[in-house]
C-alpha positions, 0 to 999 in steps of 0.5 A: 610605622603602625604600632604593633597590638598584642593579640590572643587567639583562640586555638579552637575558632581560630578567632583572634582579640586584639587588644586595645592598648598594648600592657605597659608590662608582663611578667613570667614566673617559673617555680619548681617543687622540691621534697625535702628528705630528713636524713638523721645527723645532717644539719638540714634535709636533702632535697629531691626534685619532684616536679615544675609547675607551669610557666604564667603570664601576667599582665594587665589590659585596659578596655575603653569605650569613653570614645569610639574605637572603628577598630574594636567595633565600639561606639563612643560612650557604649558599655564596655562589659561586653569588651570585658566578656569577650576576654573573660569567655576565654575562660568558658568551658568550650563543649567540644573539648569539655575544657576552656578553649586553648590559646596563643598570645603574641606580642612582638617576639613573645609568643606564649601557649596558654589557657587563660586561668584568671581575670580580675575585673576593675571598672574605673571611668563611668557615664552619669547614668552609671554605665561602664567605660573603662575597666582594666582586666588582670589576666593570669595566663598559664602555660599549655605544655606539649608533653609529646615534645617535651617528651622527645626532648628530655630522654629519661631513662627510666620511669623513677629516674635512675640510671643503668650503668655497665661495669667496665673492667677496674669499675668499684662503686666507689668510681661508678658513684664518684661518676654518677653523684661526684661522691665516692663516698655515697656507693651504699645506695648503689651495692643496697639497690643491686644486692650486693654484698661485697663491693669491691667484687664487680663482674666486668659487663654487668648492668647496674641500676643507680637509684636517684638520691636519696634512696631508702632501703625497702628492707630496713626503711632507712634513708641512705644519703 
């Protein structure tokens, strides 16, 4: 059975790279970013999230030309650059899009949406005459997000991320905190962000909005944990 090669495809030209020798590794990294929020007596900040940041592929390619390769189109003993160029030009600023060209790299079951954001360059077999025949390529891929789909995906309710909630009858901010933040103590946020004076007065179909945590009052600055 042949060996199955990893392959980049370009999403603009459809022109697919198939690599010469499959990576011995990759790596997937995911990171998200949190706020912190200093809120006067605790011992350490509250955090809000803010934001993900792009999934990366990493991996490393080595390139070969010290013998021929039919496959790749390479003679023995050529210059490996243009090799080299092939995948860096993944980079170049396609002119129909104003924007590196998008990418798909496959490799068995891995299937990754991607731009290429990253390419190191080491060049460690030479001729006598000094030309190049193996470099190995460090690529850093980062992922292209369907914001459409991930849209659909993730149903938020509202631009800040807070909630509506309905009073039903025998609501009190206390329960309707205590279902929302698993906190009955934290209703403050809830009678500030609606005006309400008195909380434990709650008129039966009425409509709440439940701000995200933690919630600063417009009014008087402060941070209502």
């Amino acid at each position: 059975m042949a060996l199955e090669k990893a392959t980049i495809t370009n999403g603009v030209t459809r022109d697919s790279i198939t690599v010469m020798f499959n990576p011995e590794q990759y790596t997937l990294s995911k990171d998200v970013n949190y706020a912190q929020a200093a809120v006067p007596g605790l011992s350490s900040p509250l955090l809000q999230f803010v934001n993900g940041n792009l999934q990366t592929l990493e991996l490393e390619l080595l390139l070969d030309t010290l013998e021929a390769h039919p496959e790749s189109g390479t003679a023995a003993g050529e210059d490996v650059r243009p090799l080299v160029r092939r995948l860096t030009s993944l980079m170049d600023v396609d002119p129909s899009r104003h924007a590196p060209p998008p990418l798909l790299f496959t490799w068995s079951s891995l299937g990754f949406d991607c731009v290429l954001a990253r390419a190191t360059q080491r060049f460690v077999m030479f001729l006598s005459d000094g030309t190049p025949v193996r470099a190995r390529l460090q690529v850093t891929f980062n992922e292209l997000p369907n914001a459409e789909l991930e849209a659909k995906e993730i149903k938020r309710e509202t631009a800040d991320y807070s909630k509506v909630h309905e009073v039903a009858q025998g609501d009190t901010l206390a329960s309707i905190a205590a279902a929302v933040y698993d906190d009955p103590r934290l209703w403050r946020p809830i009678a500030v962000r609606n005006g309400i004076d008195d909380p434990r007065v709650l008129s039966a179909g009425s409509r709440l909005v439940v701000p995200p945590l933690p919630f600063r009052d417009p009014e008087s600055g402060a941070v209502l944990a």
